[in-house]
DRENDO-1510 file (C-alpha; in Angstrom, 1 decimal, always signed):
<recs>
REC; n; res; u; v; w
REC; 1; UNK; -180.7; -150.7; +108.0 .
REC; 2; UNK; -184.1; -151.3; +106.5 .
REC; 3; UNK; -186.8; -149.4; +105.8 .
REC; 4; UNK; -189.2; -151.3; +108.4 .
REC; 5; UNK; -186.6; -150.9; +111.0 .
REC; 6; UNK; -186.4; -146.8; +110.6 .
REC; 7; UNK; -190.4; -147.1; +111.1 .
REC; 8; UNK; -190.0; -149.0; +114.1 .
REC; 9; UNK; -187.5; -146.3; +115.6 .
REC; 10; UNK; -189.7; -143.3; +114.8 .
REC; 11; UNK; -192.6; -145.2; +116.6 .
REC; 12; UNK; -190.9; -145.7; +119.3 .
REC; 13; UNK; -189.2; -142.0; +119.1 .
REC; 14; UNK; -192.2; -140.5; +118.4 .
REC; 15; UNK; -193.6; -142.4; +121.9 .
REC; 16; UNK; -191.2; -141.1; +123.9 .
REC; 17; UNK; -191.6; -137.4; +123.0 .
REC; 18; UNK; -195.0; -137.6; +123.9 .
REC; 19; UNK; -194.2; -139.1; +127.1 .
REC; 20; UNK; -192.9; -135.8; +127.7 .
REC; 21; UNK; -195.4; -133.4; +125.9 .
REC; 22; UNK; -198.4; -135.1; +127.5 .
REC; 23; UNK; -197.4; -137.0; +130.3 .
REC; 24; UNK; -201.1; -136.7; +132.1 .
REC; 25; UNK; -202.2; -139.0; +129.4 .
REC; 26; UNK; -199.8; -141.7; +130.1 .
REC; 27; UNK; -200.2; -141.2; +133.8 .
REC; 28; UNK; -203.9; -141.9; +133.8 .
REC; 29; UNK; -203.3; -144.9; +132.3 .
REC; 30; UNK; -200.9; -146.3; +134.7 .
REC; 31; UNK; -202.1; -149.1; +137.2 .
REC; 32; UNK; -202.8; -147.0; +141.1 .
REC; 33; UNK; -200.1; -149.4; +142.9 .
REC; 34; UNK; -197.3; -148.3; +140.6 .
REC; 35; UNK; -196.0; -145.3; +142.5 .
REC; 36; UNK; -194.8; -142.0; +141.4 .
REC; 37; UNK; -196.5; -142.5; +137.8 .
REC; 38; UNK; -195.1; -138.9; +136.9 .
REC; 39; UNK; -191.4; -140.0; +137.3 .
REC; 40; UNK; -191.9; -143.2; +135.7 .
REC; 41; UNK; -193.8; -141.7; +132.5 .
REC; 42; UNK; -190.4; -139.4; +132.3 .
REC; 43; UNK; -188.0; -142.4; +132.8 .
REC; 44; UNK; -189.9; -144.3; +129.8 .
REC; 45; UNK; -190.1; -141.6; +127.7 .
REC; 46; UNK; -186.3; -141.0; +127.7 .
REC; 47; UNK; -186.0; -144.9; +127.2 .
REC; 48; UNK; -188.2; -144.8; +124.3 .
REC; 49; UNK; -186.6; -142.5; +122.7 .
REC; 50; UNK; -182.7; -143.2; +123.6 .
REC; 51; UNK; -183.7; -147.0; +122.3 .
REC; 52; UNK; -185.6; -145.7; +119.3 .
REC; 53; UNK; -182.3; -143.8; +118.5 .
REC; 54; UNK; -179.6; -146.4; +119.1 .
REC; 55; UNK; -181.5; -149.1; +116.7 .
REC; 56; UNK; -180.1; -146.2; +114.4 .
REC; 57; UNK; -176.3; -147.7; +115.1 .
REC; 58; UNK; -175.0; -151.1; +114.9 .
REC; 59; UNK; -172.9; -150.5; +117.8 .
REC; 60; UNK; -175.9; -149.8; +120.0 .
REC; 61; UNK; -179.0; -151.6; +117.8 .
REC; 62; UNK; -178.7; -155.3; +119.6 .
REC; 63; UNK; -178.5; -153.8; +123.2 .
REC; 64; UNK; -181.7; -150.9; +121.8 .
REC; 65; UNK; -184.0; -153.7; +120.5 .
REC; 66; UNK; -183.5; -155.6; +123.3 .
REC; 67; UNK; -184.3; -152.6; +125.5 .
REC; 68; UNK; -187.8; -152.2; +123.3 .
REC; 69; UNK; -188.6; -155.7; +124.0 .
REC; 70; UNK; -188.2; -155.7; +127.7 .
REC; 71; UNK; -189.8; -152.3; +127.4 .
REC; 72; UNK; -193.2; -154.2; +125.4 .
REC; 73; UNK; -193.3; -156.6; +128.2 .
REC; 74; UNK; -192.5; -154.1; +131.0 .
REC; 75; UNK; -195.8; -152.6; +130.0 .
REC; 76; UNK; -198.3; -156.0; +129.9 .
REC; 77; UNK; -200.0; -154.9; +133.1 .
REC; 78; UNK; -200.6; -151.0; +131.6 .
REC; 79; UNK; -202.5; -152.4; +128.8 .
REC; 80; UNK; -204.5; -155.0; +131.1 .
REC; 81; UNK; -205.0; -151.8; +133.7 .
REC; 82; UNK; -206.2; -150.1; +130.4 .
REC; 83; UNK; -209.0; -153.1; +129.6 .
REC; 84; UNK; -210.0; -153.7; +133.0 .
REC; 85; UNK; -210.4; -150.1; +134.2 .
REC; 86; UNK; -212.7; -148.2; +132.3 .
REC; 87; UNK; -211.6; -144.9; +133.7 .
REC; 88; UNK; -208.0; -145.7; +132.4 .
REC; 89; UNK; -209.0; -147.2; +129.2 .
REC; 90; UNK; -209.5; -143.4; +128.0 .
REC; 91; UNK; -213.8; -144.5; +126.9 .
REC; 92; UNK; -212.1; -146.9; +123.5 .
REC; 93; UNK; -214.0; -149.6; +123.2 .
REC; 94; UNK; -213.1; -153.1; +124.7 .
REC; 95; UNK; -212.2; -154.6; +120.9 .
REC; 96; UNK; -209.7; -151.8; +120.7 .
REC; 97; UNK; -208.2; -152.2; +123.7 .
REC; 98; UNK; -208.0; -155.9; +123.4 .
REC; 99; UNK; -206.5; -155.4; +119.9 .
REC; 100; UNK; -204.1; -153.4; +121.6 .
REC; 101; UNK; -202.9; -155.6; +124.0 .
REC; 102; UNK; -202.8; -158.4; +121.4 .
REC; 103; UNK; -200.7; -156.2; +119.0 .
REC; 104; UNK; -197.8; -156.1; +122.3 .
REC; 105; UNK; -196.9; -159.7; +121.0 .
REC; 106; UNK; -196.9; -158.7; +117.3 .
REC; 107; UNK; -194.3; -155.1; +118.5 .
REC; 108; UNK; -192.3; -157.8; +120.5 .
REC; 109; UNK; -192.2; -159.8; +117.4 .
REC; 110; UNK; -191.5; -157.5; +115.0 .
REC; 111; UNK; -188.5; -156.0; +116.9 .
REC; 112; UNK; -187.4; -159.7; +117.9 .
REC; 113; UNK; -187.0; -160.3; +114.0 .
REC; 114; UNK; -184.0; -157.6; +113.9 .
REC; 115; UNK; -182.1; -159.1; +117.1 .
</recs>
């Protein structure tokens, strides 16, 4: 396993634990016709982190970084929620927030390179 790939993990670890430690943030961020935004800030969090740790073992890697992918796109309409909702963009500015949405296709990329 490379070095690149450990980094990706942690990120996406590191994601998921704060899912859990501050789940308010992630809720407020979460487009109003998705229902039960605490349950589903739980659910991703333990998917973050149980995907982040299988790309730690070959047996489980393919089926984790394929999870992370559908995971990236899963979350397309949190990050448009995030640009067109001022509230829910937590005040950034509009470049960051685009930026962020942009760097989606690079995460998806990136993990797609160890598929």
């Amino acid at each position: 396993m490379t070095w690149h790939l450990y980094i990706l993990s942690f990120i996406f670890i590191i994601s998921g634990v704060f899912h859990w430690i501050r789940p308010k943030a992630f809720m407020r961020i979460m487009p109003l016709y998705i229902p039960h935004h605490k349950l589903w800030v739980y659910i991703s969090g333990i998917v973050e982190i149980l995907a982040g740790v299988g790309t730690f073992f070959a047996s489980t890697r393919i089926i984790a970084l394929w999870t992370i992918i559908i995971m990236l796109i899963v979350f397309f309409p949190v990050h448009i929620h995030m640009l067109l909702n001022k509230k829910a963009g937590l005040n950034l500015p509009k470049s960051v927030l685009v930026f962020r949405l942009l760097l989606q296709f690079g995460l998806i990329y990136w993990v797609y390179l160890y598929v």
